[in-house]
Backbone as ProteinMPNN parsed JSONL, in Angstrom:
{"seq_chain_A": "XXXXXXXXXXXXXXXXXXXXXXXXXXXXXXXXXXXXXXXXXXXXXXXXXXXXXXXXXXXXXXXX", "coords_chain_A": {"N_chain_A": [[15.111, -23.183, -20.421], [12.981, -23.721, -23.368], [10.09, -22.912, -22.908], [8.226, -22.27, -25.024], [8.295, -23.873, -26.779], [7.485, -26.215, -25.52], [4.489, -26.065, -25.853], [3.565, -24.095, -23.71], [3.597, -21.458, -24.177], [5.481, -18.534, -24.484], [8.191, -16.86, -22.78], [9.074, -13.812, -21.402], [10.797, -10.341, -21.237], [9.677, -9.015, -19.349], [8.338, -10.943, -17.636], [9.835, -11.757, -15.272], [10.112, -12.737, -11.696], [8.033, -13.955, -12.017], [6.481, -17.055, -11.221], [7.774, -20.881, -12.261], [6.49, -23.464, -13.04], [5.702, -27.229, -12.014], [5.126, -29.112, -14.752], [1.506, -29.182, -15.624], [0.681, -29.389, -12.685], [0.409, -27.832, -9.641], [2.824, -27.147, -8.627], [5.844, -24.964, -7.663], [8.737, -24.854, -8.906], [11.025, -23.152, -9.433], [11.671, -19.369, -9.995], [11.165, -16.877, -11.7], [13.703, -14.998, -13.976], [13.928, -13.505, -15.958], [13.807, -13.066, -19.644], [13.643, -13.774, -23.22], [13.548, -10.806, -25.621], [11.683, -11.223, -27.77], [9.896, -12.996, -26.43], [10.421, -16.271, -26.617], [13.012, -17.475, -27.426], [14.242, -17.745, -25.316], [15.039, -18.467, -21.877], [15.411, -17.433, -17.976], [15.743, -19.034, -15.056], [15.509, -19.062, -11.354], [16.335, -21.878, -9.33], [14.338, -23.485, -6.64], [14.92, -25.103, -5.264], [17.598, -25.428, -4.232], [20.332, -25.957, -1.738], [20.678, -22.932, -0.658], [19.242, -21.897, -2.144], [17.044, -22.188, -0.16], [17.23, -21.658, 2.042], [17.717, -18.905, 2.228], [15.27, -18.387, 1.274], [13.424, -19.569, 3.458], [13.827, -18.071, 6.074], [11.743, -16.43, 5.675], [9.327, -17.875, 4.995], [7.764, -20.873, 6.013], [9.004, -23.391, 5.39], [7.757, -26.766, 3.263]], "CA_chain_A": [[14.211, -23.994, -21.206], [12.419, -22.681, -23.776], [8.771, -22.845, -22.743], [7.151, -21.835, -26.406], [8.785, -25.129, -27.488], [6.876, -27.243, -25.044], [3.488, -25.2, -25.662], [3.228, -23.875, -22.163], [3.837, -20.159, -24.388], [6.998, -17.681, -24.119], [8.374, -16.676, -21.547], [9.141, -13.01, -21.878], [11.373, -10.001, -20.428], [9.065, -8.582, -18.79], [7.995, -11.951, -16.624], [10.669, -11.574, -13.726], [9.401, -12.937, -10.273], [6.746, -15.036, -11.98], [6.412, -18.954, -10.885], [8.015, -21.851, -13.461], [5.726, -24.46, -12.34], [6.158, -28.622, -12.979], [4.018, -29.345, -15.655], [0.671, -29.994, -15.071], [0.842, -29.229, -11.144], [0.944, -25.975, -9.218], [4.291, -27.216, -7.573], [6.756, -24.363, -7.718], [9.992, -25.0, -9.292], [11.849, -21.794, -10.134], [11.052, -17.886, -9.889], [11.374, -16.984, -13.037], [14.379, -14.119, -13.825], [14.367, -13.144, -17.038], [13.483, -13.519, -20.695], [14.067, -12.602, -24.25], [11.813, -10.059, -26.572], [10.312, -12.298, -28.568], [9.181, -14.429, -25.854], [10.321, -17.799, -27.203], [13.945, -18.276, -27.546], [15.489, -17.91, -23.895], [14.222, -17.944, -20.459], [15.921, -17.919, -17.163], [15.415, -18.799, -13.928], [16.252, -19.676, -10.192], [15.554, -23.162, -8.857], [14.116, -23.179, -5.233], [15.077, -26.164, -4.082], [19.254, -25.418, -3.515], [20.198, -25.662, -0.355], [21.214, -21.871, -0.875], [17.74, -20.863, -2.286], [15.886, -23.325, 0.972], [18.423, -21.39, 3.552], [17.163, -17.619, 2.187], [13.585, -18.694, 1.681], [13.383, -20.514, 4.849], [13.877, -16.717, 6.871], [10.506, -15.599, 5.479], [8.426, -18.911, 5.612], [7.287, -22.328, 6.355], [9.224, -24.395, 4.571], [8.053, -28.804, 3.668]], "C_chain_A": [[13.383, -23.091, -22.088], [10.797, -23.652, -24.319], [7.993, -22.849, -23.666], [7.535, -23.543, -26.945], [8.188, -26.208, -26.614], [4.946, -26.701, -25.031], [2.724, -24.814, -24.54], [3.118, -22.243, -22.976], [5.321, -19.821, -23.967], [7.474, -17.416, -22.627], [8.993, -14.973, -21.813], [10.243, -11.753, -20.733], [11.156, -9.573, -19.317], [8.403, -9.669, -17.219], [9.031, -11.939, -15.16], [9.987, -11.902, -12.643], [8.195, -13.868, -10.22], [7.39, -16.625, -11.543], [6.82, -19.632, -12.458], [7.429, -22.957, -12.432], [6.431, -26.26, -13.08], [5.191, -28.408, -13.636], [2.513, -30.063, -15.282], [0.15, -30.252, -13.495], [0.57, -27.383, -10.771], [1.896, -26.473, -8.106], [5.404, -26.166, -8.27], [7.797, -24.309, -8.002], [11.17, -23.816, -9.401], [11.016, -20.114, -10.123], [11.625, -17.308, -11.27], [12.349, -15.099, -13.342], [14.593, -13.733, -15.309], [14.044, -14.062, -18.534], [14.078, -12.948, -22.165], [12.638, -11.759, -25.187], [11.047, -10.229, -27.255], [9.681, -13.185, -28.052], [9.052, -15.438, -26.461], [11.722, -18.565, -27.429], [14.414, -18.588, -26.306], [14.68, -17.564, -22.958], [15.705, -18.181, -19.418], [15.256, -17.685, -15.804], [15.595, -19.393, -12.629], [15.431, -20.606, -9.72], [15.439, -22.511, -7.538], [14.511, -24.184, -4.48], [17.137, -26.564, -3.649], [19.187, -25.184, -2.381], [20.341, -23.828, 0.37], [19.817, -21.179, -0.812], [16.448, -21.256, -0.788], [16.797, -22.389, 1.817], [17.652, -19.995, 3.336], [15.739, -17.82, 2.063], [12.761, -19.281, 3.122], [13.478, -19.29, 5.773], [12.779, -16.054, 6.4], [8.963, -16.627, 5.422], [8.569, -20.113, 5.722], [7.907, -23.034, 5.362], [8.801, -25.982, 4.259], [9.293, -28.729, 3.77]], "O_chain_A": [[13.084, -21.945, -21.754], [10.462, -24.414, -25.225], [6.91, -23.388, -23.441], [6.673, -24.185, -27.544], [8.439, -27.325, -27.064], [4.254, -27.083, -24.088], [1.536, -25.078, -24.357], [2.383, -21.553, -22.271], [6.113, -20.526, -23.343], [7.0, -17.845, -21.575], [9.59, -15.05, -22.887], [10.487, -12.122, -19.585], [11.943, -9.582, -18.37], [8.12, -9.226, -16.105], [8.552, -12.192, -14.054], [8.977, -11.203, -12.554], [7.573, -14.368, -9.282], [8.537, -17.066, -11.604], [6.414, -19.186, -13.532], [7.847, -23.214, -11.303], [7.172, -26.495, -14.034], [4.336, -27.595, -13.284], [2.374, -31.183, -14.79], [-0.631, -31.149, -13.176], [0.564, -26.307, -11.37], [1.75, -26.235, -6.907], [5.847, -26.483, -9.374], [8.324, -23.476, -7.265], [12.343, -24.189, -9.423], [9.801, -19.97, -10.259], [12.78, -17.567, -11.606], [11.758, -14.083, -12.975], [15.77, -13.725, -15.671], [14.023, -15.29, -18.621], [14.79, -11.949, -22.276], [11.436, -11.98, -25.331], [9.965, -9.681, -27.468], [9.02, -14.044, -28.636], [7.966, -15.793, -26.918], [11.813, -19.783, -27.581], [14.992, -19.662, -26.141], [13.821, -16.683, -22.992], [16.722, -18.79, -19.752], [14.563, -16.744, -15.418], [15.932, -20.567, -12.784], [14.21, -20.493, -9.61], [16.019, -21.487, -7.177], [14.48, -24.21, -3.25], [17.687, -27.502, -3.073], [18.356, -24.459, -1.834], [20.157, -23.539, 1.552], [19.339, -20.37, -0.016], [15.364, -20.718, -0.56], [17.054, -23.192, 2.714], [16.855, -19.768, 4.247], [15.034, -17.3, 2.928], [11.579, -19.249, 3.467], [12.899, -19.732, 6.765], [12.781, -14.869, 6.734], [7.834, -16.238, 5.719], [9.704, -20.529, 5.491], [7.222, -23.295, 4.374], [9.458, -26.738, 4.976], [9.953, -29.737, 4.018]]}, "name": "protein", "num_of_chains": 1, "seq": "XXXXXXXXXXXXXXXXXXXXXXXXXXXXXXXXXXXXXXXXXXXXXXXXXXXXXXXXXXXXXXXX"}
């Protein structure tokens, strides 16, 4: 998604490991993996709620 286009700001290369939140919340959606150098065309990042990402997160805490 590209974040500058919903005016939340860029998202950049340097961001790695940060939180993609829902909008408007501090609910956690995604860990954020990557960006491009102009912070604004491309982001990426890993959802948390696969059963994949809930199975490795789930071995370090409390999952709802």
């Amino acid at each position: 998604m590209n974040s500058d286009a919903t005016g939340e700001g860029g998202t950049c290369f340097v961001d790695s490991g940060g939180p993609k939140f829902v909008p408007e919340t501090d609910m956690i959606v995604a860990v954020q993996s990557g960006g491009d150098r102009i912070c604004r065309a491309e982001s990426w990042a890993h959802r948390l709620d696969t059963p994949q990402a809930r199975a490795f997160i789930g071995q370090f805490v409390t999952l709802p």
